[in-house]
C-alpha positions in Angstrom: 0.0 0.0 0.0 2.7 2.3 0.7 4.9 1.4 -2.6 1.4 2.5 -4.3 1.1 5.7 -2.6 4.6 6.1 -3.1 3.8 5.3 -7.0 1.0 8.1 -7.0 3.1 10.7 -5.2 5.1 12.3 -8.2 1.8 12.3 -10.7 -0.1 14.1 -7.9 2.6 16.6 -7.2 3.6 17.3 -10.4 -0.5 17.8 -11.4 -0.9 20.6 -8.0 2.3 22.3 -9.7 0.8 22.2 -13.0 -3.1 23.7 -11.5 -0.6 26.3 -10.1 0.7 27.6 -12.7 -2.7 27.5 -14.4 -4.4 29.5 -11.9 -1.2 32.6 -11.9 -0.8 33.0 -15.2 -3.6 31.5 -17.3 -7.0 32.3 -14.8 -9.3 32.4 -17.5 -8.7 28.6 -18.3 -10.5 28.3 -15.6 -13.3 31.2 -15.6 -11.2 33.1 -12.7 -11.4 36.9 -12.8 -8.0 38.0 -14.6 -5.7 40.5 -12.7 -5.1 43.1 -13.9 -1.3 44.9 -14.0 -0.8 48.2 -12.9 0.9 49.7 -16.4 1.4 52.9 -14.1 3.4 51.6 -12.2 5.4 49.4 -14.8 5.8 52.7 -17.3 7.4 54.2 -14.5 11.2 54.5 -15.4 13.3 55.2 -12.3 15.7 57.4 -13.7 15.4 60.1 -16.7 19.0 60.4 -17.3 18.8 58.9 -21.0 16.7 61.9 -22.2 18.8 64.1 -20.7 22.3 63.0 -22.4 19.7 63.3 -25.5 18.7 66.5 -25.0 21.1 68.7 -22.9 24.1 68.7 -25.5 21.9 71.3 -27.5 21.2 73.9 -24.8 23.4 76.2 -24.8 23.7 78.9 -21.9 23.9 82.6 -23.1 26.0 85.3 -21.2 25.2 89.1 -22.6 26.4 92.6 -21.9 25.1 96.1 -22.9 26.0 99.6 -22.0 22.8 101.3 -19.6 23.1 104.5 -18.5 22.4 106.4 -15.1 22.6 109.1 -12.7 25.9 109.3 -11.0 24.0 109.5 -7.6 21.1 108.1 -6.7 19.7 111.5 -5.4 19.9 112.5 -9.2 17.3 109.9 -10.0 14.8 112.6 -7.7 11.8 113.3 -10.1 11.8 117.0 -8.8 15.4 117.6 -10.1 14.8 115.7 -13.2 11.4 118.1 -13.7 14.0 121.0 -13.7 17.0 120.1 -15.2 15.3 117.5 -17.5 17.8 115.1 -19.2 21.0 117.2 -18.5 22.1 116.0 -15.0 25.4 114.1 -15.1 24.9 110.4 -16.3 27.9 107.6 -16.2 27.6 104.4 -18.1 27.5 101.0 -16.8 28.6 97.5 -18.4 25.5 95.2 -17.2 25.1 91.5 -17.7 22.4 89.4 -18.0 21.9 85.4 -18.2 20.4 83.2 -20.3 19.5 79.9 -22.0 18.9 79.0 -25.7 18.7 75.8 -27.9 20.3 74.9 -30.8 17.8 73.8 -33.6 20.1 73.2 -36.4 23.2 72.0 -37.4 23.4 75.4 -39.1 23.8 77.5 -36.0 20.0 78.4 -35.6 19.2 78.8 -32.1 16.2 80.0 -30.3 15.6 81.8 -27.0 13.5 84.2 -25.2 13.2 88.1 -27.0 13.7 89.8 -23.3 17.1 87.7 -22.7 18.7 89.5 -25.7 16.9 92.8 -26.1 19.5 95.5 -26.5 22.5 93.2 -26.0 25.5 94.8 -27.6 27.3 91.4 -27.5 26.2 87.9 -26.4 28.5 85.1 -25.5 27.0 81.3 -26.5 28.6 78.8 -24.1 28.0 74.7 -25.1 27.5 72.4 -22.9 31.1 70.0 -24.6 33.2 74.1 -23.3 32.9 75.5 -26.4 32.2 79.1 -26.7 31.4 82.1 -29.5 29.5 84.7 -30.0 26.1 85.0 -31.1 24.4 87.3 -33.6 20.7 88.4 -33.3 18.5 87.0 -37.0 15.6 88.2 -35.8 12.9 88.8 -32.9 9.2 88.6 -32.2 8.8 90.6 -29.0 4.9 89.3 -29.0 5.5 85.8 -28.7 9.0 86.7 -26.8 11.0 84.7 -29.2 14.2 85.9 -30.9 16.6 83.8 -33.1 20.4 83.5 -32.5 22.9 82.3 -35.2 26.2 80.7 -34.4 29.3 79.4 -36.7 30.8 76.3 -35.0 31.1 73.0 -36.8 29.7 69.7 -35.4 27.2 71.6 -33.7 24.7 69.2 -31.3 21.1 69.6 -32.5 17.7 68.5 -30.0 14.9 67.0 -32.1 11.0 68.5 -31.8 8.5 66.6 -30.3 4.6 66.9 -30.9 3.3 70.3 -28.5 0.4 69.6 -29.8 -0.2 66.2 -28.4 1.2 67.0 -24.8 -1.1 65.5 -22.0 -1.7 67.3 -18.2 0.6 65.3 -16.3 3.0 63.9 -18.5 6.6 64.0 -17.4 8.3 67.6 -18.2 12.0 68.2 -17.4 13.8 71.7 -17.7 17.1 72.6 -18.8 18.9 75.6 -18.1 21.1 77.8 -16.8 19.5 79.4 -13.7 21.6 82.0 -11.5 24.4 81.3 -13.8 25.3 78.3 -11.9 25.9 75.9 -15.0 23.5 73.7 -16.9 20.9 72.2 -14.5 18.0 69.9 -14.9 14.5 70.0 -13.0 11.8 67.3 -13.2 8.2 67.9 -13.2 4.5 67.3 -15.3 2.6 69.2 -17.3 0.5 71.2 -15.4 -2.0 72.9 -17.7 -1.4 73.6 -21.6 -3.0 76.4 -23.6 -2.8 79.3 -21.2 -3.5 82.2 -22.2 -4.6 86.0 -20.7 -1.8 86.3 -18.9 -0.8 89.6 -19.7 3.0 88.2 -20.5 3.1 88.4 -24.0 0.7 89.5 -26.7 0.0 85.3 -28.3 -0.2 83.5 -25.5 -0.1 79.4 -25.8 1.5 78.3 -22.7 2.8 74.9 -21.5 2.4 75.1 -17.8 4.9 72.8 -15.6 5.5 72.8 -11.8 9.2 72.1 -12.9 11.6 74.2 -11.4 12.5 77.3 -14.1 14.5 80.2 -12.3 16.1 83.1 -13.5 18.8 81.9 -15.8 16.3 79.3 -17.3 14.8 81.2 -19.9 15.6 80.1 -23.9 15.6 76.8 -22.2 14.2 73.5 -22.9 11.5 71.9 -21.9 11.3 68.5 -22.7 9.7 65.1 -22.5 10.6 61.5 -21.0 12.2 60.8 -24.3 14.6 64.1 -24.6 12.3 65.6 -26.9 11.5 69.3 -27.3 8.0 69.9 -26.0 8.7 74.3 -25.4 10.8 77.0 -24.9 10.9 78.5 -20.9 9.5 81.8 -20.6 8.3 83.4 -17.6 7.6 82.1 -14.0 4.5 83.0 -11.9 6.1 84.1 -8.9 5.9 86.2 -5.8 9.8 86.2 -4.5 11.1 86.1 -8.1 12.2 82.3 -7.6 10.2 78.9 -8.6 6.6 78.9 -7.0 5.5 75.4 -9.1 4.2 77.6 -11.8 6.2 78.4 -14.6 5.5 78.8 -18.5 7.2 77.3 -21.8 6.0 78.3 -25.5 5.0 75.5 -27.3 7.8 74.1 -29.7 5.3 74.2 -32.4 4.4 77.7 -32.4 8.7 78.6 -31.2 9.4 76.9 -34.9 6.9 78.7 -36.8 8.4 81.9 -35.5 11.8 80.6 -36.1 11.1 80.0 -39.6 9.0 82.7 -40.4 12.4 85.3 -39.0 15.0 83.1 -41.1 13.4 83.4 -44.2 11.1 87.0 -44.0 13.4 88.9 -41.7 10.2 88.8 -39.5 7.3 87.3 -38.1 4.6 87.4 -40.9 1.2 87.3 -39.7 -2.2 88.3 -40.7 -4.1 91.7 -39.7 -7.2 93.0 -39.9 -6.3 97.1 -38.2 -9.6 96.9 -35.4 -9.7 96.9 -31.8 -12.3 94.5 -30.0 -13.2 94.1 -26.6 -15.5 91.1 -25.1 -19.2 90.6 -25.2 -20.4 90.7 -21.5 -23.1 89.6 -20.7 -25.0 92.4 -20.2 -23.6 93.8 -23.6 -25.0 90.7 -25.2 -28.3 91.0 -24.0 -28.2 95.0 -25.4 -27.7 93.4 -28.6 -30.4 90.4 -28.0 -27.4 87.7 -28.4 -28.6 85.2 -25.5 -27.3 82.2 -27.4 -25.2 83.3 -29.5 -21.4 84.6 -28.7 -19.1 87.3 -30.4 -16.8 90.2 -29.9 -17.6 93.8 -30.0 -15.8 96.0 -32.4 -14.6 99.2 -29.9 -12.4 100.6 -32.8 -11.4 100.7 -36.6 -8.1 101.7 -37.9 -8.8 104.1 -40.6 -7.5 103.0 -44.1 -6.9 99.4 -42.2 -8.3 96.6 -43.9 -11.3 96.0 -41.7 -12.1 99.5 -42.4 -12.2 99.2 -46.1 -14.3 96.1 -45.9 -16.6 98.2 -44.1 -16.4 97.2 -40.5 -17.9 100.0 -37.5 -17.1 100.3 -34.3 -20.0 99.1 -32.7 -20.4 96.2 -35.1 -20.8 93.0 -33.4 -18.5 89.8 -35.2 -20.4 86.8 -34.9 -17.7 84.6 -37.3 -14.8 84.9 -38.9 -13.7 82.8 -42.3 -17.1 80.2 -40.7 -15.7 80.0 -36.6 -17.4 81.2 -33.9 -15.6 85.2 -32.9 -15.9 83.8 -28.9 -13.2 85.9 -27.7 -11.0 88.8 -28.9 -7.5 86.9 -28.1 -8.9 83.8 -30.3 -10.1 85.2 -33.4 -7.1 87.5 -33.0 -4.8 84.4 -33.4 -7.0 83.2 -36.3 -6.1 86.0 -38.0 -2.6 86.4 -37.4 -2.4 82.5 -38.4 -3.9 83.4 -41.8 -1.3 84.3 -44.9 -1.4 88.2 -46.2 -3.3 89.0 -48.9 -6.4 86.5 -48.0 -9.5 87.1 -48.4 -11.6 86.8 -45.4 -15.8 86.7 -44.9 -17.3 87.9 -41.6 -20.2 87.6 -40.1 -21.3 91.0 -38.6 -24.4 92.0 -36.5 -24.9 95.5 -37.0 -28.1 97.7 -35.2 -29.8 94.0 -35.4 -29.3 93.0 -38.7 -26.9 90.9 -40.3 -24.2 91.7 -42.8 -21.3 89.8 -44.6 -18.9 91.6 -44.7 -15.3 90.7 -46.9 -11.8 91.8 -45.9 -8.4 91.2 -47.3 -6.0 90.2 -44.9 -3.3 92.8 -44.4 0.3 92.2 -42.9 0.6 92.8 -39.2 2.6 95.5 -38.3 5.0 95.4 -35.4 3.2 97.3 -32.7 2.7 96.9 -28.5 -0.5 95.5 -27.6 -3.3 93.2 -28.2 -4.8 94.8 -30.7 -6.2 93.1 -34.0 
């Protein structure tokens, strides 16, 4: 009896084994529920150090200089003595310096960086991350997306690669490189907070990245990039109170940073499209003045005489319901629509004027550099 039990031993072993097995990794066999895996979790990489030896060899860290002027005392700087002696008191001239970060997008030379890093640098010093160094000329600047593009001759010049900003999720993985305080290159790890902010009052086309990734003076021209080393944005500005890193800072989509890049390197400038009116939001109380319950649009508060909204007929006063067949919801939208449209376009609108409605046509003219969100 033993020598039998002995016999069945192995077959019954090896079959619990074999159930086992079954049961982990094949439940539905079975009709078990299946586990599911926590792909969080298993996505999760525990370091980030591959996309940044992608990535930081093409962010450079800028160094510039420019001659300011100013009293030789501060007591000088008194607004009585300046009301009487106007701009004749004694003035001495200062070197002052400024820091920076740009990225090289090119194996040309082209870099890009913020407008208010280089504006009215007399000479600007491009340091790479392997210790080379030159100097950098200015191609061009859009002060109203606060971009400018640098050039640089060096050979064997590292270049990042674009990612998709359009495509960039709330709470994917954001990493920032830069150069803040001047203390050499430096890396900060975050998400992606928000993405398309806009109204902030920092720049006149606003399409912000937000990131709660660390971006201090010194980190602006930066990169902001993905999990992969790929540019997602250009660092901007910071929301701040002390001037350091509150958790809220703001990077131009690479996207829109290119289309300014291009449209600099082969224009000489930013071309975009411009109507010549001013607009201001429908409130609600405006909009139920003009009977416009359900309906949205933005109020023409001035024309631009000889502009092209003027010679298609446009009043102030006029109400635009659409422009080119989208909804006008909100001045700083249908402003963009426009400056996305080429020069020399011809437009349809949509226009509710004393209650009626008109169609009114208008040929897109180019925008001119002013301050301001007009349109």
């Amino acid at each position: 009896m033993r020598e039998q039990l002995r016999q069945l031993g192995w077959p019954v072993l090896t079959g619990l084994l074999a159930a086992l097995v079954i049961m982990s990794w094949f439940p539905d066999w079975l009709g078990l529920p299946v586990r599911q895996q926590d792909s969080r979790n298993a996505a999760a990489p525990d370091s980030y150090a591959a996309a940044v030896s992608y990535a930081s060899p093409a962010v450079a860290n800028l160094y510039s200089t420019k001659m300011v002027s100013e009293p030789i005392h501060p007591l000088l700087s008194d607004p009585a003595l300046r009301h009487f002696f106007g701009d004749s008191l004694p003035q001495q001239r200062r070197l002052e310096s400024s820091l920076g970060s740009a990225v090289i997008m090119s194996s040309g030379g082209y870099l890009l960086t913020n407008n208010h890093v280089i504006a009215g640098a007399e000479q600007i010093v491009v340091a790479l991350k392997d210790g080379r160094e030159t100097l950098g000329r200015v191609i061009g600047s859009d002060p109203e997306t606060d971009l400018a593009v640098l050039k640089i001759d060096l050979p064997d010049l590292p270049v990042i690669s674009a990612g998709k900003s359009d495509q960039v999720r709330i709470g994917d993985v954001a990493l920032a490189i830069g150069n803040p305080f001047g203390v050499g290159q430096t890396v900060t790890m975050g998400i992606v907070s928000a993405t398309g902010r806009n109204q902030l009052g920092i720049n006149t086309y606003e399409d912000f990245i937000q990131t709660d990734a660390a971006i201090n003076p010194g980190n602006s021209g930066g990169a902001l990039i993905d999990a992969t080393g790929r540019l997602l944005g250009i660092n901007t500005a910071i929301f701040s109170r002390s001037g350091g890193s509150q958790g809220i800072g703001f990077a131009i989509p690479v996207k829109l940073a290119m289309s300014v890049m291009e449209s600099i390197i082969e224009h000489g400038q930013v071309v975009r499209g411009w109507l010549g009116l001013e607009v201001q939001a429908l409130t609600p109380e405006l909009a139920e003045t003009f009977g416009l319950q359900q309906r949205t649009g933005i109020l023409v508060a001035g024309v631009l005489r000889d502009g092209p909204a003027a010679q298609a007929g446009l009043l102030p006063g006029d109400i635009i319901l659409s422009i080119a067949g989208q909804p006008a919801v909100d001045g700083r939208s249908s402003m963009n629509q426009v400056a996305n449209m080429r020069p020399g376009k011809r437009v349809e609108m949509e226009v509710l004027r004393q209650g009626e409605l008109q169609w009114l046509q208008a040929e897109v003219g180019l925008r001119p550099v002013i301050a301001g969100p007009q349109q």
